[in-house]
N, C-alpha and C positions, 0 to 999 in steps of 0.2 A: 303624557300620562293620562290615564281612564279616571275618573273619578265617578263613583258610583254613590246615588242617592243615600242617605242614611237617615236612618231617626235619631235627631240631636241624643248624644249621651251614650248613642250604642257603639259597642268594641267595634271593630273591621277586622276579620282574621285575614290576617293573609298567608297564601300559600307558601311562600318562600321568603325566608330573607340571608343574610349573609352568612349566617353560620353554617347552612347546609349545602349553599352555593362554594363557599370555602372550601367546606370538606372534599367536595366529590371533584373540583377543583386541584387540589392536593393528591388527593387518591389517582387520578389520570398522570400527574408530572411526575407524580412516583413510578409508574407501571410503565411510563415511558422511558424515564431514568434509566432503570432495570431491565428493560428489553434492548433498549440501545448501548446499553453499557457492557453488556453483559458480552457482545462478541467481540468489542473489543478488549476485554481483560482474559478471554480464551483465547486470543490469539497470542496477545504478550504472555501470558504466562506459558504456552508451546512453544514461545521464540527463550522463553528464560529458562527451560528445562533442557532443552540442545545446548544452550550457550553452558547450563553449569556439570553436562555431560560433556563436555570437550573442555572444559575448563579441569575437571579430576581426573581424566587420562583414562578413561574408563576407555574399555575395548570398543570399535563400534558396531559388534555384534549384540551388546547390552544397552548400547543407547536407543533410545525413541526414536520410531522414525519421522523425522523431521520434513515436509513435503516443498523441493525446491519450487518455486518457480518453473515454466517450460518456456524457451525461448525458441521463438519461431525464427524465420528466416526474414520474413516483413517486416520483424520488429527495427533490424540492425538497416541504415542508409547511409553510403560512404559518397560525398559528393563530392569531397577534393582531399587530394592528397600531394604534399611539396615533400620531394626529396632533400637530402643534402646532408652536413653534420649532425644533423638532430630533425630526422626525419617525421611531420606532423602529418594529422588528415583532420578531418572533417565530418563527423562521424554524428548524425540526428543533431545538426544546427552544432555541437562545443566542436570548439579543437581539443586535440587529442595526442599527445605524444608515446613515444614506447614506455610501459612499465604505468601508465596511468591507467586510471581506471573510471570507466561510463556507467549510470546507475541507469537502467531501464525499469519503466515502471509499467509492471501486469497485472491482471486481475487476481493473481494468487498472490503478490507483495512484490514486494522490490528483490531485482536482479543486482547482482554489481559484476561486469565483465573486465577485464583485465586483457590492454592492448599489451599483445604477443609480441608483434611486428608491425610494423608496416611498413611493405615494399611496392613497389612498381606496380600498378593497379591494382592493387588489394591489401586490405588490412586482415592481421590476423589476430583473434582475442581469445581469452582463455576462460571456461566459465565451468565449474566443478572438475567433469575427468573430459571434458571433449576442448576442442578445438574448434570455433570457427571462422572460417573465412569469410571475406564480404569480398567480392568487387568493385572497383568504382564505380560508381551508376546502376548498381543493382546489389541484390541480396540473396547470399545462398548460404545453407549450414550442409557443416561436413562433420 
């Protein structure tokens, strides 16, 4: 701390003290509040507009267009697959059986794909109106 000569008896103004440090304090964790909050409460409330448009039956030439997800072909890795009664694979590190479902995560939000099949080198998942395939050891979309 500076301590500055004075003539006994005289005031010392000082430049700043807590009040105004406070404020402008305040004033920044608000502006950040609001900036950072703000995409994420645009995003849920376009996730809760599609949800309460398929929730009333509305046609879906009336509903909002709603933006999937795009799933690439990189994204999906099938490294093992065991046949047999209840045939499993191995699909980005889970197991995975028929009629289960893998949630991949993109930069536009989360995917959730839906195992079609899985046969003899290759799994097949189901994810809006397409179908794709993976092989084992590699990755292809059809």
């Amino acid at each position: 701390m500076l301590f500055f000569a004075r003539a006994k008896g005289a005031r010392f103004a000082a430049f700043t003290s807590i009040g105004p440090v406070s404020f402008f304090a305040g004033i920044a964790l608000l502006t950040a509040f609001v900036v950072g909050g703000s995409g994420y409460l645009i995003r849920e409330l376009h996730h809760q507009a599609g949800a309460a448009w398929s929730a009333a039956g509305l046609p879906p030439a009336l509903a909002p267009a709603v933006a999937q997800p795009v799933i690439t072909s990189d994204m999906l890795r099938v490294s093992s697959i065991a046949l047999g009664r209840a045939p499993v694979a191995v699909v980005n590190g889970q197991i995975v059986g028929e009629g289960a479902s893998i949630m991949l995560e993109t930069p536009e939000g989360n995917a959730i794909l839906g195992v079609a099949k899985v046969r003899d080198g290759a799994v097949d998942f189901r994810y809006a109106s397409q179908t794709i395939s993976v092989n084992l050891g590699s990755s292809k979309l059809r």
